[in-house]
Short mmCIF file of the C-alpha atoms (twelve columns), coordinates in Angstrom:
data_MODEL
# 
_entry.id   MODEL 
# 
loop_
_atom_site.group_PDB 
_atom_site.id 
_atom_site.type_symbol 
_atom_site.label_atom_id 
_atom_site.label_alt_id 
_atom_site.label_comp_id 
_atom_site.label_asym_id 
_atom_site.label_seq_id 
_atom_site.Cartn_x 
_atom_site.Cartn_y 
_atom_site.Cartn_z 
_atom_site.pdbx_PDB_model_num 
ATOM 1   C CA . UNK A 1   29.170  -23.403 -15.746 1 
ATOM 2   C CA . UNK A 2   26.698  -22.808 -12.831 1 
ATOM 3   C CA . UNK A 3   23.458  -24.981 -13.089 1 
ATOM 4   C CA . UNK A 4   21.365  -22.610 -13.192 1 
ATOM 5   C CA . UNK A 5   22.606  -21.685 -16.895 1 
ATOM 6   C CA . UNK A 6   22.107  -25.521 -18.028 1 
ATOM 7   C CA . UNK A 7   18.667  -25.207 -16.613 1 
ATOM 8   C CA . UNK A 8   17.652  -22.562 -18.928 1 
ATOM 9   C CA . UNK A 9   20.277  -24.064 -22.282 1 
ATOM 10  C CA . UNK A 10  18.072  -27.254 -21.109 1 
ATOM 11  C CA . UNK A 11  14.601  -25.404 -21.587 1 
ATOM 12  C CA . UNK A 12  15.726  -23.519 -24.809 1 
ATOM 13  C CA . UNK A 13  16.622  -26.847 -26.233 1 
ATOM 14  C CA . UNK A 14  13.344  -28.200 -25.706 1 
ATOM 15  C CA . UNK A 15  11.171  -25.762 -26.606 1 
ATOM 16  C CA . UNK A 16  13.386  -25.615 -29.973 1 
ATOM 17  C CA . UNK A 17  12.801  -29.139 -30.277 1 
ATOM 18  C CA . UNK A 18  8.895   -28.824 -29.511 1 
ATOM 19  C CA . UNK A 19  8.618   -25.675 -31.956 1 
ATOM 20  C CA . UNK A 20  7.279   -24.224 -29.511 1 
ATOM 21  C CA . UNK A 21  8.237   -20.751 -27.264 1 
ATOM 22  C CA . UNK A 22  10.233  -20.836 -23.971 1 
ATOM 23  C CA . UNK A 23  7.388   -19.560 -22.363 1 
ATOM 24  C CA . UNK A 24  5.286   -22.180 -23.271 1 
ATOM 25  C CA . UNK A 25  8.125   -24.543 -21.965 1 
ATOM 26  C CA . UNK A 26  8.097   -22.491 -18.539 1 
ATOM 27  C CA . UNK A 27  4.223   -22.294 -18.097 1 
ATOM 28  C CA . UNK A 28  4.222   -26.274 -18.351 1 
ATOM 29  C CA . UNK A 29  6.823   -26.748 -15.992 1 
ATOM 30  C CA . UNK A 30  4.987   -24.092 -13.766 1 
ATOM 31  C CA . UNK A 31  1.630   -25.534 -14.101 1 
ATOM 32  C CA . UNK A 32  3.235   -29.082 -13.192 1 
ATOM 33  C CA . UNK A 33  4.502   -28.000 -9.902  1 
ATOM 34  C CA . UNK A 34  1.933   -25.446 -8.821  1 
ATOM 35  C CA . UNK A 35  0.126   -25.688 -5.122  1 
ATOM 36  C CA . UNK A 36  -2.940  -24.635 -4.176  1 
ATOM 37  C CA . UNK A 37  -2.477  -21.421 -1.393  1 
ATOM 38  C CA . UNK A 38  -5.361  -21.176 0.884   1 
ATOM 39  C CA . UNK A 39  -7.801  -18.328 0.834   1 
ATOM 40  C CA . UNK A 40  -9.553  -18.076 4.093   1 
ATOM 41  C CA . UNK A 41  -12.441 -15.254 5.034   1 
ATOM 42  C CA . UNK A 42  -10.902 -13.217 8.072   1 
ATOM 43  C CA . UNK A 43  -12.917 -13.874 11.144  1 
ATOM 44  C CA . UNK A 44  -12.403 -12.089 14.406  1 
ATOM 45  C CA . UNK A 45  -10.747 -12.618 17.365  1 
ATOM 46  C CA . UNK A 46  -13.715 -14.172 19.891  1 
ATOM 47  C CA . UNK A 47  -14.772 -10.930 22.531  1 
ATOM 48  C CA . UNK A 48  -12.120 -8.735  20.629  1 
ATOM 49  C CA . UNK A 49  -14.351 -7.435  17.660  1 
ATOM 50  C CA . UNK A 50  -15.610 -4.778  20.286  1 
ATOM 51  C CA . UNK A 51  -12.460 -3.482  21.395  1 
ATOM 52  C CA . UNK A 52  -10.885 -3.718  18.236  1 
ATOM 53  C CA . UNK A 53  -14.182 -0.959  16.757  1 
ATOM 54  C CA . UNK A 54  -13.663 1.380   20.215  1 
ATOM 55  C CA . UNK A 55  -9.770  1.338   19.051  1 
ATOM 56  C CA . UNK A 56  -10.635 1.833   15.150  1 
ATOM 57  C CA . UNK A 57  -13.388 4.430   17.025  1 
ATOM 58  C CA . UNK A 58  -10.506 6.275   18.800  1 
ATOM 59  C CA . UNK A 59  -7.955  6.113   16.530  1 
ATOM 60  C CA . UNK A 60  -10.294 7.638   13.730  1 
ATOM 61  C CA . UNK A 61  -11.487 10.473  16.357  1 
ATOM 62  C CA . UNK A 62  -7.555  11.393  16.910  1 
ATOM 63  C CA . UNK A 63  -6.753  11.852  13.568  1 
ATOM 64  C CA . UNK A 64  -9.916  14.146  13.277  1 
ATOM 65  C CA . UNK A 65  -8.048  16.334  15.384  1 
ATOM 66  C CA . UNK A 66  -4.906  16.307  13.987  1 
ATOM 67  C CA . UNK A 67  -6.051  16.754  11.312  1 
ATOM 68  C CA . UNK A 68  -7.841  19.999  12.179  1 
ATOM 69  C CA . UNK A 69  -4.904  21.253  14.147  1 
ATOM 70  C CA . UNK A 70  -2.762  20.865  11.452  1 
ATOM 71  C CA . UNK A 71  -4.594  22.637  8.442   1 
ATOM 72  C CA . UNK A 72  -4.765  25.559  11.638  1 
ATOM 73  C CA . UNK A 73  -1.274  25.210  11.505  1 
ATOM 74  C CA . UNK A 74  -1.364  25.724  8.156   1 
ATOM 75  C CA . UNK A 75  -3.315  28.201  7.952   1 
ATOM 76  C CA . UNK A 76  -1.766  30.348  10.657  1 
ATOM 77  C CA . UNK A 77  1.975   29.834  9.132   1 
ATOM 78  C CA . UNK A 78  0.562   31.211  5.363   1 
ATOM 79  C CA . UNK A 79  -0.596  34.332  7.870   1 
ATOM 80  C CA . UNK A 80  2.255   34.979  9.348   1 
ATOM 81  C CA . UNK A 81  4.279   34.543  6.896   1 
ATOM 82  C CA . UNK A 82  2.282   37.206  4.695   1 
ATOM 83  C CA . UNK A 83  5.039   40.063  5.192   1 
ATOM 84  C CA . UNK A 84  8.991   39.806  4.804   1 
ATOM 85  C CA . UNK A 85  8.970   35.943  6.029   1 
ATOM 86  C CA . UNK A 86  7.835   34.090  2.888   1 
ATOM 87  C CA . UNK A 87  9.556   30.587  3.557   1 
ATOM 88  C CA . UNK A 88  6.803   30.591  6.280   1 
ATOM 89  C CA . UNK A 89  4.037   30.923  4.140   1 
ATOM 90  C CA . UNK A 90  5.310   28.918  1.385   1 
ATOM 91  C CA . UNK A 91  5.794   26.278  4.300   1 
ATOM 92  C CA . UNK A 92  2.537   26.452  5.362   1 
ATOM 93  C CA . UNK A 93  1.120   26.734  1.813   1 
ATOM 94  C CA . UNK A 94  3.295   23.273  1.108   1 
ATOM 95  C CA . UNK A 95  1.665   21.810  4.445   1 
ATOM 96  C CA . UNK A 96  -2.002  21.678  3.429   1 
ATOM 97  C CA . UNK A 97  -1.643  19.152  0.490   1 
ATOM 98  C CA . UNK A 98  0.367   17.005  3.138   1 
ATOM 99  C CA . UNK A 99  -2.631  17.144  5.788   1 
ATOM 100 C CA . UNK A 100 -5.461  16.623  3.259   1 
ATOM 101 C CA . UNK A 101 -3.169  13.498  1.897   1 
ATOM 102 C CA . UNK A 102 -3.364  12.023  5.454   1 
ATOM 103 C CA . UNK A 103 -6.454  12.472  6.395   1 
ATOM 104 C CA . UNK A 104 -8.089  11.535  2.912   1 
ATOM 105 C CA . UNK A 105 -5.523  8.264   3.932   1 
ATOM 106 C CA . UNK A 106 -6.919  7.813   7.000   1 
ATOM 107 C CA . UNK A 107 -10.765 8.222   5.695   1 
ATOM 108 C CA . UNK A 108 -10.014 5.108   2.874   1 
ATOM 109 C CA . UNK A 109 -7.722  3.035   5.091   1 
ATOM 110 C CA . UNK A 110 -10.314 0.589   5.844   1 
ATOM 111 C CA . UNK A 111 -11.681 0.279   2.012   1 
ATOM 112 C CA . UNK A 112 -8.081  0.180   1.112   1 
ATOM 113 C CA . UNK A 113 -7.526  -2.603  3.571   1 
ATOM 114 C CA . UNK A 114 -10.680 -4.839  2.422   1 
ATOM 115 C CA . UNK A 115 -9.315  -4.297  -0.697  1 
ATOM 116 C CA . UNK A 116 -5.977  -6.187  -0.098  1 
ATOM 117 C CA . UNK A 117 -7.152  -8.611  2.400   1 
# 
């Protein structure tokens, strides 16, 4: 039998014996062994927290134009497409929902970021 399986027959047995449930078994054997995880503030990089805004500067700047170009894209797919080519402008139509999604991406990416840091 592989140990793993006595482990657990082990634990059932126990918390049988305790009346109590096998979670109850697990969260004392998990508070037992548990280890603190540091939780530092992020600091930045000493003479990089300027570059690092003119890159977050650019970067945000670039995708303002993207974005733009591609809702023109878009746009200019839907118009073509208006007579005896309709994959175009259902193409184009599908598009815009894809663009907006990015950029409304790229507009929360730094809450979003915070958020998980």
């Amino acid at each position: 039998m592989h140990p793993l399986f006595d482990l657990a027959a082990a634990l059932a047995e126990q918390a049988h014996i305790a009346g109590v449930g096998i979670g109850g078994v697990l969260d004392g054997l998990l508070a037992s062994t548990e280890i603190p995880v540091p939780d530092s503030v992020p600091t930045p990089i000493p003479g990089m927290s300027e570059m690092a805004s003119t890159f977050i500067g650019w970067g945000k700047w670039v995708l303002l134009i993207i974005g733009s170009l591609g809702l023109f894209i878009c746009g200019g797919m839907m118009i073509m497409g208006r007579r005896n080519r309709s994959a175009t402008a259902v193409d184009g139509a599908v598009g815009i929902p894809w663009v907006l999604g990015g950029l409304s991406m790229a507009v929360v990416a730094s809450a979003l970021v915070g958020f998980f840091i």
